[in-house]
N, C-alpha and C positions, 0 to 999 in steps of 0.2 A: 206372760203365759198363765201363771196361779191367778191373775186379777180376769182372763178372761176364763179360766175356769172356772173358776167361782160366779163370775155373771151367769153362763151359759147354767151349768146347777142352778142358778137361782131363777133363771125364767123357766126352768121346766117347774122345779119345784111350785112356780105363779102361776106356769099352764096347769099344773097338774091340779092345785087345788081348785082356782076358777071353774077348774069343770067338776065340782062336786067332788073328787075323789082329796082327802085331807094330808095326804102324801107323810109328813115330816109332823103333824099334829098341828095342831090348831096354834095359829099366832097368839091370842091370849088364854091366859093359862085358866083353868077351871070351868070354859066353857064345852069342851068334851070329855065327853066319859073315858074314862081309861080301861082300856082292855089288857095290860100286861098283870102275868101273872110270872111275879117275880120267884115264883117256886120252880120257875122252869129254866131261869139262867143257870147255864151248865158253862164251866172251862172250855174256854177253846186253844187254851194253847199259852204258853207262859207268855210273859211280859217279854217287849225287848229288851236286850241287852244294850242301852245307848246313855249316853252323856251328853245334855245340851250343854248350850253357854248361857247364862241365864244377863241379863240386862246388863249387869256391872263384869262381865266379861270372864266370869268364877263357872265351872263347871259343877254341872247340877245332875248327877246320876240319878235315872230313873231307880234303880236299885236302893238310893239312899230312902227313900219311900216306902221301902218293904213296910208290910207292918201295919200298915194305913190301907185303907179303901181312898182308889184316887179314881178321879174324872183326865184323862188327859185330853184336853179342848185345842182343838187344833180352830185358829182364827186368824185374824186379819184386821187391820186399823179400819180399811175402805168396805170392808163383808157386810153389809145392813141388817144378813139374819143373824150372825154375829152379835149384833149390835141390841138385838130383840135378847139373845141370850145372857149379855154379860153382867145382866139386873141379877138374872136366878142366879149366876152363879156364886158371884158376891151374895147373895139371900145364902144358900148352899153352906158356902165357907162360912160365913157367921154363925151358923143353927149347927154345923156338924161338926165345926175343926176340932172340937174338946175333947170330940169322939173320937176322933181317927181315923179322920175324914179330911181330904185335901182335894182342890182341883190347883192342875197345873195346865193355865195357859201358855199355849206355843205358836208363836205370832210367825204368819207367814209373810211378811211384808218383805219386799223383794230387798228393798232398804234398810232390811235391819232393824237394828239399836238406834240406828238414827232419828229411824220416823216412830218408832215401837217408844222407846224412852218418854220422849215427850207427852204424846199421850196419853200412856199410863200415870204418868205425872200430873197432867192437868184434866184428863178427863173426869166428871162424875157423872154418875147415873141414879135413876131415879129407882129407888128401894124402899118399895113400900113405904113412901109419901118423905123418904128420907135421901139425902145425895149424899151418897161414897161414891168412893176411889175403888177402883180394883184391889181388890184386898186378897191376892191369892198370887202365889209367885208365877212369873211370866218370864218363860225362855224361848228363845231364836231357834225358829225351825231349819230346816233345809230342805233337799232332796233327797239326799243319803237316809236323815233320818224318817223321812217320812215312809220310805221304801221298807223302811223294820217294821213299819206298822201294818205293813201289807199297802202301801199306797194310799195317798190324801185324795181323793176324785174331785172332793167338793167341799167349800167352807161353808158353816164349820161340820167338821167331825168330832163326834168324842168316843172315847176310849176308855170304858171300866175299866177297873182290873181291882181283883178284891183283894183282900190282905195277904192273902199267901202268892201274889205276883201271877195271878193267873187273871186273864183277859176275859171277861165273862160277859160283855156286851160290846160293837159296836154300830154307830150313829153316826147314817151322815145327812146332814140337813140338820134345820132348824130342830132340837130336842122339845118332848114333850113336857111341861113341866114338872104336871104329876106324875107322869112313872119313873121320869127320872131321881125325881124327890123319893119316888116308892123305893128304887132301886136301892139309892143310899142305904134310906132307914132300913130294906133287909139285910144291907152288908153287913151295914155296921153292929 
């Protein structure tokens, strides 16, 4: 079901750009101008209250993150736009975690630990002419918890929430890279 949801979001998202209209931002980063103007991110409402499981089967409270400006990335092993994001985001975690800055990948894979473990283990991606690993912790989603987020429509989605546990953007589709870069640098 999640694996045809996420197709179906992503051919709209290919109709929608194919016809001129840029939907979700431009697949490579720096060739659209960015229009957000991060003085207007307002609270929409606190974090949820949830605990995943994260890989090694240890419970990972969203709340243990207070404190931090987090991305919460909702993705998937098979999601291709996923796949275009998870370079920035590892960029992301490398340039901001000093700061107090975290993104917490949450693998939708219907499979688990099973398919999600491995990998995160073996996969790397290309950063900035360099190959890492995912370098940001990754927990096991659900339904239950995706439902505290107000529902997952489409992979990937992500999910601000600035230091004081309040949700101040969400994204669903492929993320921009500059504004969400912008984003950061105003939280933090």
């Amino acid at each position: 079901m999640k694996r045809a949801l996420a197709f179906l979001t992503f051919a709209v998202v290919l109709a929608v750009a194919s016809s001129g209209f840029s939907g979700c931002g431009s697949l490579s980063r720096g060739n659209t101008a960015s229009s957000l103007d991060v003085n207007s991110l307002k609270p929409t409402g606190p974090e949820p209250d949830v605990t995943f499981k994260g890989l090694d089967g240890k419970d990972v409270p969203l709340a243990g993150l207070k404190g931090k400006v987090v991305i919460v990335n909702f993705w998937a092993t098979w999601c291709e736009p996923c796949q275009i994001e998870i370079p920035w985001m590892i960029e992301f975690q490398k340039k901001y975690a000093d700061k107090g800055f975290t993104i917490l990948g949450v693998a939708e894979d219907d499979e688990g630990a099973s398919v999600v473990s491995p990998f995160v283990q073996k996969k790397v991606f290309d950063v900035d002419g360099q190959k890492l690993p995912m370098n940001y912790p990754i927990v096991i989603g659900n339904d239950d918890l995706e439902s505290k987020f107000g529902g997952v429509f489409g992979l990937p989605t992500s999910v601000v929430i600035n230091r004081d546990g309040q949700v101040v953007k969400r994204i669903v589709g492929l993320v921009n890279h500059d504004d969400i870069e912008k984003i950061i640098q105003h939280l933090i």
